[in-house]
PDB file of N, H, CA, C and O in Angstrom:
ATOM      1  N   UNK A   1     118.628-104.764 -84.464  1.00  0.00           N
ATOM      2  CA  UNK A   1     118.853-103.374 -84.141  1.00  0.00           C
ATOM      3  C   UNK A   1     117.810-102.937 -83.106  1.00  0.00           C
ATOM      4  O   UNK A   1     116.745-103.543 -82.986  1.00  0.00           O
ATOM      5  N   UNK A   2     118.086-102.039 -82.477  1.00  0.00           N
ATOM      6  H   UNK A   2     118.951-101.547 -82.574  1.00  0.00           H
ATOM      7  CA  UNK A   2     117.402-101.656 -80.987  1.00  0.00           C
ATOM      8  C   UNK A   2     116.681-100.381 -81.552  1.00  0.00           C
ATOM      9  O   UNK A   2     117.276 -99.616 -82.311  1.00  0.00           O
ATOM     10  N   UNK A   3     115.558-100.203 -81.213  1.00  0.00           N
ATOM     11  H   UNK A   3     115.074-100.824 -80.597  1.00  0.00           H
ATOM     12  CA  UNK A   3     114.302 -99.478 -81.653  1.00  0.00           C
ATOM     13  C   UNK A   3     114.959 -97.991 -80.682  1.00  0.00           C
ATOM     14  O   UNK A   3     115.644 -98.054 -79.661  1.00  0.00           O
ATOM     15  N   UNK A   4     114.532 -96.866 -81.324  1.00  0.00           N
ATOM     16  H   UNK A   4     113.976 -96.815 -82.153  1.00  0.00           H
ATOM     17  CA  UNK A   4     114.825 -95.823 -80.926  1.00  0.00           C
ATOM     18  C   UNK A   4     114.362 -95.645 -79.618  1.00  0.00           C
ATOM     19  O   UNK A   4     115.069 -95.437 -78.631  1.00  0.00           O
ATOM     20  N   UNK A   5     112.794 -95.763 -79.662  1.00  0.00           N
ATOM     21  H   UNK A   5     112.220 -95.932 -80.463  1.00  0.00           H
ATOM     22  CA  UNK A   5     112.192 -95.108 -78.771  1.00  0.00           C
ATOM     23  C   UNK A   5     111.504 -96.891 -78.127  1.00  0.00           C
ATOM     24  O   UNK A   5     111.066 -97.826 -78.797  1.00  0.00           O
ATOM     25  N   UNK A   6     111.723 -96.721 -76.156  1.00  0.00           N
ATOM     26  H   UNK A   6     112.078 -95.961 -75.611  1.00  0.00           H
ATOM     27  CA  UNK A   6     111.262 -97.553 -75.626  1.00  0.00           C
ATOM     28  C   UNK A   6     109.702 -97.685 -75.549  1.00  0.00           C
ATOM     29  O   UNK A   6     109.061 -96.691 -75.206  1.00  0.00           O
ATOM     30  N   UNK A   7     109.201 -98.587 -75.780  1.00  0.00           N
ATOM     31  H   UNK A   7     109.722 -99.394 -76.059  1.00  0.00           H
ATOM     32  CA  UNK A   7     107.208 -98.658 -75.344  1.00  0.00           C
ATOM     33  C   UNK A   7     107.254 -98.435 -73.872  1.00  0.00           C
ATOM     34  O   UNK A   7     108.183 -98.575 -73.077  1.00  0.00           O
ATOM     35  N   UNK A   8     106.612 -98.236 -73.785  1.00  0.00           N
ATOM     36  H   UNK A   8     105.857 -98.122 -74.431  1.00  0.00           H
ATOM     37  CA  UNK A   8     105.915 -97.702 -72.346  1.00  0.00           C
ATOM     38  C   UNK A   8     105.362 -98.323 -71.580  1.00  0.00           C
ATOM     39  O   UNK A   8     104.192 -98.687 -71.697  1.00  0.00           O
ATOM     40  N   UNK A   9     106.158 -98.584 -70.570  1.00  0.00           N
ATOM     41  H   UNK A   9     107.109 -98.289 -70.475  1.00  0.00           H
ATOM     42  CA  UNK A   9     105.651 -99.311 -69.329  1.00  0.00           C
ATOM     43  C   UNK A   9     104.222-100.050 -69.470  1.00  0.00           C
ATOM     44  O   UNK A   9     103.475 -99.839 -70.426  1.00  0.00           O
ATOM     45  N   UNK A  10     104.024-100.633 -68.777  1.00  0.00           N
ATOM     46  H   UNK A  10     104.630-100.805 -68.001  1.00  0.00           H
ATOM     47  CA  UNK A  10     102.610-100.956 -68.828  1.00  0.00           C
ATOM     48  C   UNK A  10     102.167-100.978 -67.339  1.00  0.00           C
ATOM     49  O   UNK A  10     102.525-101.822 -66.517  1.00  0.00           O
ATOM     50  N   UNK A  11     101.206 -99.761 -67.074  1.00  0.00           N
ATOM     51  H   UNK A  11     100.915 -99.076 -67.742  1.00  0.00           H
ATOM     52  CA  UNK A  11     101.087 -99.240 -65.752  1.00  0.00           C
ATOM     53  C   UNK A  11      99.796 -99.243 -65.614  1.00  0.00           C
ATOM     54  O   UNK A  11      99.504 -98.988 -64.445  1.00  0.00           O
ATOM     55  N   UNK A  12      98.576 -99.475 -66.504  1.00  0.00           N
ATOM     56  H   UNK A  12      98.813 -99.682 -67.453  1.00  0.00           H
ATOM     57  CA  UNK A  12      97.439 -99.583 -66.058  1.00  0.00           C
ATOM     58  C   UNK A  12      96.855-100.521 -65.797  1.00  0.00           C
ATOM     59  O   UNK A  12      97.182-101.540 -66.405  1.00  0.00           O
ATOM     60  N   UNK A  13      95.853-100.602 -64.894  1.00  0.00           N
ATOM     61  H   UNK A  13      95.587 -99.774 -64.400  1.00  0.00           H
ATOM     62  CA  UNK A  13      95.268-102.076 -63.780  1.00  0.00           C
ATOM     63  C   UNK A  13      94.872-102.531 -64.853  1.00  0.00           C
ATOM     64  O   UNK A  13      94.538-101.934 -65.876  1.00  0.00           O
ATOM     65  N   UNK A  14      94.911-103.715 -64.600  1.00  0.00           N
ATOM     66  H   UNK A  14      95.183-104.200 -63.768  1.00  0.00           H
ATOM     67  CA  UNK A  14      94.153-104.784 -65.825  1.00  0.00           C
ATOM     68  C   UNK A  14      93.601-106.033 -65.334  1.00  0.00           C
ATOM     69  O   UNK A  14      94.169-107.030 -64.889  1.00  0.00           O
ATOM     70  N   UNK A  15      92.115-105.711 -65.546  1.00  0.00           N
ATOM     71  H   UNK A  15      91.653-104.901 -65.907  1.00  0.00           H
ATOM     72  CA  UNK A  15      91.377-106.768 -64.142  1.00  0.00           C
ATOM     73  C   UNK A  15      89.718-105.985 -64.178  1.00  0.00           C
ATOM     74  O   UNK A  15      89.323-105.165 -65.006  1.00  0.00           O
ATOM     75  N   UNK A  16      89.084-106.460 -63.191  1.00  0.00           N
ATOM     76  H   UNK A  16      89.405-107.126 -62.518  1.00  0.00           H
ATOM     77  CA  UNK A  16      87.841-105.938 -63.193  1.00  0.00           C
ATOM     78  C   UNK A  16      87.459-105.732 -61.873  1.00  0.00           C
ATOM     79  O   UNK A  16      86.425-106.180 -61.378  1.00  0.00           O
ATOM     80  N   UNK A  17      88.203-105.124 -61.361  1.00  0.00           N
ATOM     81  H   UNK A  17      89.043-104.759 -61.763  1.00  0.00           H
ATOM     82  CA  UNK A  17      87.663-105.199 -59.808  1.00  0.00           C
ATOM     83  C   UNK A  17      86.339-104.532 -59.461  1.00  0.00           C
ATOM     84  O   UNK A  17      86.046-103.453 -59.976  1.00  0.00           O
ATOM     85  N   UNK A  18      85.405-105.246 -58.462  1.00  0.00           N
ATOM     86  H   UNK A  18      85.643-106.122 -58.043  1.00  0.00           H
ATOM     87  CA  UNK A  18      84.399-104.411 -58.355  1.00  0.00           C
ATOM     88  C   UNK A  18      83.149-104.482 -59.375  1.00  0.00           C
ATOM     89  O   UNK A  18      82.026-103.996 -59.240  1.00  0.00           O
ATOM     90  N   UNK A  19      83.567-105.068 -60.198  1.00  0.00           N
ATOM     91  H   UNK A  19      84.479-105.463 -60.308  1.00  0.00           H
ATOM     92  CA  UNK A  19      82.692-105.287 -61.241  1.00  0.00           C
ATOM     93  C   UNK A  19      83.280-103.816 -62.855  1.00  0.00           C
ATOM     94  O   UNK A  19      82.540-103.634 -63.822  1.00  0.00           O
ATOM     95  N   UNK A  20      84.254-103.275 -62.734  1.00  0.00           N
ATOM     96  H   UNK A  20      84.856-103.422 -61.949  1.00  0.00           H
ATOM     97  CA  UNK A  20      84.497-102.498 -62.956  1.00  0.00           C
ATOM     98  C   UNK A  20      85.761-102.745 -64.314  1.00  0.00           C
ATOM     99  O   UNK A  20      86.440-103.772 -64.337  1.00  0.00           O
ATOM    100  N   UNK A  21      85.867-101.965 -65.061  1.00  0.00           N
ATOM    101  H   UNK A  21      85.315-101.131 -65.042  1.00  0.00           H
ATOM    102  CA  UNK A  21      87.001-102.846 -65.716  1.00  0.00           C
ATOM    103  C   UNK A  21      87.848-101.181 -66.534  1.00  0.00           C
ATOM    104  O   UNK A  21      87.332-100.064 -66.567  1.00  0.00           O
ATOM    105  N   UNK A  22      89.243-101.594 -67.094  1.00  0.00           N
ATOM    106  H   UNK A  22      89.662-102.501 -67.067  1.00  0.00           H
ATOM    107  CA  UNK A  22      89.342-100.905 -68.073  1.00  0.00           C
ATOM    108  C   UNK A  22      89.858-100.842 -68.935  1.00  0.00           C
ATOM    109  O   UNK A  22      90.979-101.350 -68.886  1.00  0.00           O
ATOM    110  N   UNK A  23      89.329-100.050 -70.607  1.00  0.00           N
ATOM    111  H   UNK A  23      88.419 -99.637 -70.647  1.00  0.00           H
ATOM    112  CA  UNK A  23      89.424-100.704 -71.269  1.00  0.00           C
ATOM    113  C   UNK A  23      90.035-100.006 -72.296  1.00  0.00           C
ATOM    114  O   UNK A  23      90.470 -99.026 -71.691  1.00  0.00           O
ATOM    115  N   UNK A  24      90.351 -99.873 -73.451  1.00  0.00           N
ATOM    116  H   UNK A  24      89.997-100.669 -73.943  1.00  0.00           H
ATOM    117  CA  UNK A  24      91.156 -99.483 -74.506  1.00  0.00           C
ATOM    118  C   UNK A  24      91.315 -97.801 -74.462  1.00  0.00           C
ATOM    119  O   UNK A  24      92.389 -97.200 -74.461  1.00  0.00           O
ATOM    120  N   UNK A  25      90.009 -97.214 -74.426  1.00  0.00           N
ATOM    121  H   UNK A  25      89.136 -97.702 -74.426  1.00  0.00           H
ATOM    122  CA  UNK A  25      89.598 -95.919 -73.889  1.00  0.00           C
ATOM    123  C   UNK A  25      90.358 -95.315 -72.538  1.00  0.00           C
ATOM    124  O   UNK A  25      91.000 -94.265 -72.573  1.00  0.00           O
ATOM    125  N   UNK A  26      90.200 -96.102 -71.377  1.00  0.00           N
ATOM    126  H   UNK A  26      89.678 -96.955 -71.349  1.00  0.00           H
ATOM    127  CA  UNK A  26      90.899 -95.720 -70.365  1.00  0.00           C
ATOM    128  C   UNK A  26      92.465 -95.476 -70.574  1.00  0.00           C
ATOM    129  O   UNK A  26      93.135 -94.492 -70.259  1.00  0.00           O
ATOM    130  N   UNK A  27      92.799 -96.516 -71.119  1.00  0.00           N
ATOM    131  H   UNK A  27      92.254 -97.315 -71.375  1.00  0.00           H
ATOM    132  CA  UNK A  27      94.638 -96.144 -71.621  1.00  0.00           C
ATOM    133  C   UNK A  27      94.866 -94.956 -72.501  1.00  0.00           C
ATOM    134  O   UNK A  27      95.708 -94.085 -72.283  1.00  0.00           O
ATOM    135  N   UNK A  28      94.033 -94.996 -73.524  1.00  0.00           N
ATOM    136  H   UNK A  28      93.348 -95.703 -73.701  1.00  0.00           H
ATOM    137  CA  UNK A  28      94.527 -93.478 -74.550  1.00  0.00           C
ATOM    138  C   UNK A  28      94.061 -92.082 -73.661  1.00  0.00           C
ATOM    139  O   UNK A  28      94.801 -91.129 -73.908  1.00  0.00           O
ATOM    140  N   UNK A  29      93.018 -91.801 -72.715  1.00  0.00           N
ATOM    141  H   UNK A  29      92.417 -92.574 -72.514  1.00  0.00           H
ATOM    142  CA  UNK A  29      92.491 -90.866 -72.128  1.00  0.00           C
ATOM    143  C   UNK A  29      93.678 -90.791 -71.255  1.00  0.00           C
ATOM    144  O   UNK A  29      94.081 -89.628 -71.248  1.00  0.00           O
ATOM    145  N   UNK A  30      94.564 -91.735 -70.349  1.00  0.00           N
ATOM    146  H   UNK A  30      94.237 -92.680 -70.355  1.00  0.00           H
ATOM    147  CA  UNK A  30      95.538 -91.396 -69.554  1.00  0.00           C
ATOM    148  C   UNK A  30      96.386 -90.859 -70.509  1.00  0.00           C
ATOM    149  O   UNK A  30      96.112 -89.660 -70.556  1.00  0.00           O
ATOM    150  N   UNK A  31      97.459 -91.168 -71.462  1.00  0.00           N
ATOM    151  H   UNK A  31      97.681 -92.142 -71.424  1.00  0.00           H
ATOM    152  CA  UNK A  31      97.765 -91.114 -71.980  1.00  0.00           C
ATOM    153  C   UNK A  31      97.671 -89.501 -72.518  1.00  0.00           C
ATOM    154  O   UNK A  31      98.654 -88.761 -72.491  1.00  0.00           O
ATOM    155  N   UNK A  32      96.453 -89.111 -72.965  1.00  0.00           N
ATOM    156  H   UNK A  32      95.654 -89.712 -72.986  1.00  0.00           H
ATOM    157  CA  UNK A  32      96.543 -88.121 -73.168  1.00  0.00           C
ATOM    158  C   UNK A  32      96.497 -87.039 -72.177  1.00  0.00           C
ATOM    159  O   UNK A  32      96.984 -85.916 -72.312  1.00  0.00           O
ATOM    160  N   UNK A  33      95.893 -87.477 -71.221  1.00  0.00           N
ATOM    161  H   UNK A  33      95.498 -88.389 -71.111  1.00  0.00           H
ATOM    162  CA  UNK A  33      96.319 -86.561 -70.314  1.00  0.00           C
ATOM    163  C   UNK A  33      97.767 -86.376 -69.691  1.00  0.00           C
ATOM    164  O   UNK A  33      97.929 -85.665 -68.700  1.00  0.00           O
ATOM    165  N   UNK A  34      98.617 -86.919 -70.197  1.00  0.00           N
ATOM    166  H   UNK A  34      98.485 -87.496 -71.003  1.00  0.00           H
ATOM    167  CA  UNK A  34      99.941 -87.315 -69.131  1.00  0.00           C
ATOM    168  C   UNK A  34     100.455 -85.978 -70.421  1.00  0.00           C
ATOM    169  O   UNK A  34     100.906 -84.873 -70.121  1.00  0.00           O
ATOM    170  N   UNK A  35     100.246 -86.435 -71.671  1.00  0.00           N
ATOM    171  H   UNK A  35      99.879 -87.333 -71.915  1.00  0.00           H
ATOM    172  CA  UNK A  35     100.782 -85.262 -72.584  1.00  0.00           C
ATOM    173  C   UNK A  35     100.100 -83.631 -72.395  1.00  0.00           C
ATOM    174  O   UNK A  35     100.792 -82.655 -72.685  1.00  0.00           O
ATOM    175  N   UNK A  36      98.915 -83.501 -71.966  1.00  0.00           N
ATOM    176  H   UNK A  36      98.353 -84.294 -71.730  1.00  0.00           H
ATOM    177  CA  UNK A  36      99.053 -82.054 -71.897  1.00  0.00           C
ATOM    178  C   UNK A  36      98.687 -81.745 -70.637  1.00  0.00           C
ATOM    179  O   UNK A  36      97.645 -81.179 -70.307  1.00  0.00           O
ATOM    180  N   UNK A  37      99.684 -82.178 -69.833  1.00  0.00           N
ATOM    181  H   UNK A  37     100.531 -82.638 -70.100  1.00  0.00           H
ATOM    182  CA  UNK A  37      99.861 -81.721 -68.300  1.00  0.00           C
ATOM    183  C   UNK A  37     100.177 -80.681 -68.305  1.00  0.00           C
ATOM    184  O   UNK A  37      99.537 -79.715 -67.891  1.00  0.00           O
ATOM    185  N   UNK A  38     101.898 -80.710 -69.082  1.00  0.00           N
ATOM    186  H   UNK A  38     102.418 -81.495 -69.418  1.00  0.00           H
ATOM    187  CA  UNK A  38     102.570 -79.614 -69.312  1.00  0.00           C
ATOM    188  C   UNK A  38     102.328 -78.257 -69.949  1.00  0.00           C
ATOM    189  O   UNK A  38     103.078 -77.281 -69.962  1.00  0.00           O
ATOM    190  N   UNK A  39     101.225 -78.392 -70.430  1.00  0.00           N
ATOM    191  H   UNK A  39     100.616 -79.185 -70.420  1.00  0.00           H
ATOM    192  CA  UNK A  39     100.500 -77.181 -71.594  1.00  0.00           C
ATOM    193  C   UNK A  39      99.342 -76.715 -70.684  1.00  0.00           C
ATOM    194  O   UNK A  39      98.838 -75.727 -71.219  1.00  0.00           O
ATOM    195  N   UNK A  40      98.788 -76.984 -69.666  1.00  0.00           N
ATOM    196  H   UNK A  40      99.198 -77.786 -69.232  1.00  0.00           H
ATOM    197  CA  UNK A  40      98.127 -76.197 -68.575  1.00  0.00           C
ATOM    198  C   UNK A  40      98.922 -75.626 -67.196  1.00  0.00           C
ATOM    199  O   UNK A  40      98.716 -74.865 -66.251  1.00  0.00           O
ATOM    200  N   UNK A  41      99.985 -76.526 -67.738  1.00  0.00           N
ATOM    201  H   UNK A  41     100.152 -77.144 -68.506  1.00  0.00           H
ATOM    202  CA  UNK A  41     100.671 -76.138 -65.679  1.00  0.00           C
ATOM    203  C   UNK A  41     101.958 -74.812 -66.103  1.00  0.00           C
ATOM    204  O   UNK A  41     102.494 -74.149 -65.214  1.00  0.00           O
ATOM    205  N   UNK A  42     102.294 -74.618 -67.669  1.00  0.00           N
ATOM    206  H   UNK A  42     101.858 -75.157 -68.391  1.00  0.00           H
ATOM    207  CA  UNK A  42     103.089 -73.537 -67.897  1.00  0.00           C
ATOM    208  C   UNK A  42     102.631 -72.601 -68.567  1.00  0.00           C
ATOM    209  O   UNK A  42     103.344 -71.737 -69.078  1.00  0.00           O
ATOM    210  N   UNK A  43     101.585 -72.637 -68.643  1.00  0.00           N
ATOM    211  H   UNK A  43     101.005 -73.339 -68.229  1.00  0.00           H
ATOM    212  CA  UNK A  43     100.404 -71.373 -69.005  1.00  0.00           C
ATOM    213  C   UNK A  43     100.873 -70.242 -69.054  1.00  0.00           C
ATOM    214  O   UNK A  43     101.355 -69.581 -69.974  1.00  0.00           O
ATOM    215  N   UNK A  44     100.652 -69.996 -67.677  1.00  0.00           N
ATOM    216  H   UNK A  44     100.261 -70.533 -66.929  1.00  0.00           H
ATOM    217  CA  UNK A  44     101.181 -68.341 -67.462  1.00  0.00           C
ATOM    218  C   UNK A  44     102.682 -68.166 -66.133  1.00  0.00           C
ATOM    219  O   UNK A  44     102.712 -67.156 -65.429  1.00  0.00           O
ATOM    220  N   UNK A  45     103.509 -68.993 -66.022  1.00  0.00           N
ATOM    221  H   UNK A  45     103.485 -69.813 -66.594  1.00  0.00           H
ATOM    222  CA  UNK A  45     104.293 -69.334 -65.329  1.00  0.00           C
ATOM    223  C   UNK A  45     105.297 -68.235 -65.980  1.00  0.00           C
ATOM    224  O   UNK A  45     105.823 -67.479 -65.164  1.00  0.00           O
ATOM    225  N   UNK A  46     105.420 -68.168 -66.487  1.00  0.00           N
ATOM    226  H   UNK A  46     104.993 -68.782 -67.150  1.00  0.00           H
ATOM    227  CA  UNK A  46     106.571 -66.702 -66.649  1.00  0.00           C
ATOM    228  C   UNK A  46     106.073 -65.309 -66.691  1.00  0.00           C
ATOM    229  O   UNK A  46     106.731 -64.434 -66.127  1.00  0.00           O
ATOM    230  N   UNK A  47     104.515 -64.902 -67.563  1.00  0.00           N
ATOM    231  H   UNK A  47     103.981 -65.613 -68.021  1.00  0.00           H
ATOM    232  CA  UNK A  47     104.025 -63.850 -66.835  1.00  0.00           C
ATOM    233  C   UNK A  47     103.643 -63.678 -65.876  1.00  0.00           C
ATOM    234  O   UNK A  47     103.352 -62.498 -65.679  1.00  0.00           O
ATOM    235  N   UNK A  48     103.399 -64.624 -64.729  1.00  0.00           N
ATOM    236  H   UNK A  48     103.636 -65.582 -64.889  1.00  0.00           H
ATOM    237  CA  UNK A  48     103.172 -64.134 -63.589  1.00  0.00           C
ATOM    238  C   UNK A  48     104.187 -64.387 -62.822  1.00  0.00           C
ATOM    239  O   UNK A  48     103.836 -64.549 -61.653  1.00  0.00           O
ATOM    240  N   UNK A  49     105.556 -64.510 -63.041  1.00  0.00           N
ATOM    241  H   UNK A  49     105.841 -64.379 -63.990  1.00  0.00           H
ATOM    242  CA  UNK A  49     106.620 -64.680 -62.354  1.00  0.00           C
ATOM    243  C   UNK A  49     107.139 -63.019 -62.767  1.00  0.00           C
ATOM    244  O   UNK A  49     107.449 -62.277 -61.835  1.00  0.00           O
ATOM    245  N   UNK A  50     107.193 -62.622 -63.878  1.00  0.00           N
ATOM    246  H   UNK A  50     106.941 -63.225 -64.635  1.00  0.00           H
ATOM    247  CA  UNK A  50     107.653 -60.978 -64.503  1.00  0.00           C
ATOM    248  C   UNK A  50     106.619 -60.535 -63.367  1.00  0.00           C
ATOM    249  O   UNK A  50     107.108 -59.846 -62.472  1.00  0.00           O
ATOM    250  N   UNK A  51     105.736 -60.729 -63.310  1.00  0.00           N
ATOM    251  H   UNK A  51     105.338 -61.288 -64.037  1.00  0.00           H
ATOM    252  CA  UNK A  51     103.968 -59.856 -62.669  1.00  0.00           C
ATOM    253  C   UNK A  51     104.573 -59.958 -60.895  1.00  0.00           C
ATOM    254  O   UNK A  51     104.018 -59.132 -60.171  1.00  0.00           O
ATOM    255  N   UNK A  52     105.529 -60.791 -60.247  1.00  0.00           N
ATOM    256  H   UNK A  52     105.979 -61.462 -60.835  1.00  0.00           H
ATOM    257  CA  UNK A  52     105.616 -60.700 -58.480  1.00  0.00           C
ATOM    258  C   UNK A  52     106.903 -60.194 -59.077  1.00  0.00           C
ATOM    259  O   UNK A  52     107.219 -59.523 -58.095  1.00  0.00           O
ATOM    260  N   UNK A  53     107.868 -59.999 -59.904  1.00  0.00           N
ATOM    261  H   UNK A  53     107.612 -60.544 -60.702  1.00  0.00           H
ATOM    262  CA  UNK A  53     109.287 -59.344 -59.573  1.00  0.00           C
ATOM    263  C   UNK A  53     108.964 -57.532 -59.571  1.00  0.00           C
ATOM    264  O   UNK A  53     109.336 -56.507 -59.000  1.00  0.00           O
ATOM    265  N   UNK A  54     108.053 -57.981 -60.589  1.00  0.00           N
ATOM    266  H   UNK A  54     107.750 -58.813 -61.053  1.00  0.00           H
ATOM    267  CA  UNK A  54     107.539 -55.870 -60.524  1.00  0.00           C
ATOM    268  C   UNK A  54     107.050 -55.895 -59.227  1.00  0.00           C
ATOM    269  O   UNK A  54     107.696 -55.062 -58.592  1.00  0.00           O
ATOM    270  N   UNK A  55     106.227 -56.439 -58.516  1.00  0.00           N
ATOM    271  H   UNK A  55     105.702 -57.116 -59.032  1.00  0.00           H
ATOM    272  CA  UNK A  55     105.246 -56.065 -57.717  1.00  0.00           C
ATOM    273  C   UNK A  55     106.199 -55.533 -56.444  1.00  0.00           C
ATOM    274  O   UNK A  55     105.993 -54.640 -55.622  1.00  0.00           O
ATOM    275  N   UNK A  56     107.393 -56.505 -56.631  1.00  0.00           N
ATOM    276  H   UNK A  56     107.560 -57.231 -57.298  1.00  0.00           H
ATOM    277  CA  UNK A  56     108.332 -56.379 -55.693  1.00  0.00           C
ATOM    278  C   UNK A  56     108.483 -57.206 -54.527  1.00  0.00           C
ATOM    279  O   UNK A  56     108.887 -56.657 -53.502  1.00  0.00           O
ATOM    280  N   UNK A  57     108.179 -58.660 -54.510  1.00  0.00           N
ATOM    281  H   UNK A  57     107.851 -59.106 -55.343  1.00  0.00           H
ATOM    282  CA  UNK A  57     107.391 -59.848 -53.869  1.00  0.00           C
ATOM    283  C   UNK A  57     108.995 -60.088 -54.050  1.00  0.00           C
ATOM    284  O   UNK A  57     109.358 -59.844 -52.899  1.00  0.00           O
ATOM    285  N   UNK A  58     109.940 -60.345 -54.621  1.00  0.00           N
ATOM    286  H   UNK A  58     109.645 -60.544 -55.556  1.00  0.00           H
ATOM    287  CA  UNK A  58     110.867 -61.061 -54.993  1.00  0.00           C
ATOM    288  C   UNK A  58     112.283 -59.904 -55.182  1.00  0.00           C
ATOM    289  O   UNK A  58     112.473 -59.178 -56.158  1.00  0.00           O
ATOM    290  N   UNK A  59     113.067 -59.999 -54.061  1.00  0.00           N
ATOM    291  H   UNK A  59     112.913 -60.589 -53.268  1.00  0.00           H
ATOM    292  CA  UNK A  59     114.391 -59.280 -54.515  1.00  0.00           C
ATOM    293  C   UNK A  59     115.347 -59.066 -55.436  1.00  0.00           C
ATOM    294  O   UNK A  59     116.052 -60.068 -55.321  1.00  0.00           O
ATOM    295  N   UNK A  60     115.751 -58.485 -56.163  1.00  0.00           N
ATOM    296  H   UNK A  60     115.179 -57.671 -56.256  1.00  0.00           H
ATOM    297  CA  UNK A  60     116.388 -58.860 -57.086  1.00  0.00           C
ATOM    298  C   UNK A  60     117.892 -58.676 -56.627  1.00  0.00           C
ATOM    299  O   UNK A  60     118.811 -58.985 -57.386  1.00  0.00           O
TER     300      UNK A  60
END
């Protein structure tokens, strides 16, 4: 049977370039950032969309 949900790509460098490496930490920190992108970038995206239709920036 086929698993609901697909695993996830595997998109981070894996290597040490530079002397540099990354490591278990680096994947969950992306990771979490990829999840609350959306919870800073729709903040205030509808009150300040109500806030330019009053102002009168936007025709109705």
């Amino acid at each position: 049977m086929f698993s609901r949900f697909r695993p996830e790509p595997s998109r981070h460098v894996v290597g040490q370039p530079k002397g540099q490496g990354q490591n278990l930490d680096t994947v969950l920190d992306r990771r979490r950032k990829e999840s609350n992108k959306s919870r800073g970038a729709n903040h205030n995206r509808r009150s300040l969309a109500d806030r330019k239709k009053n102002k009168g920036m936007i025709p109705i």
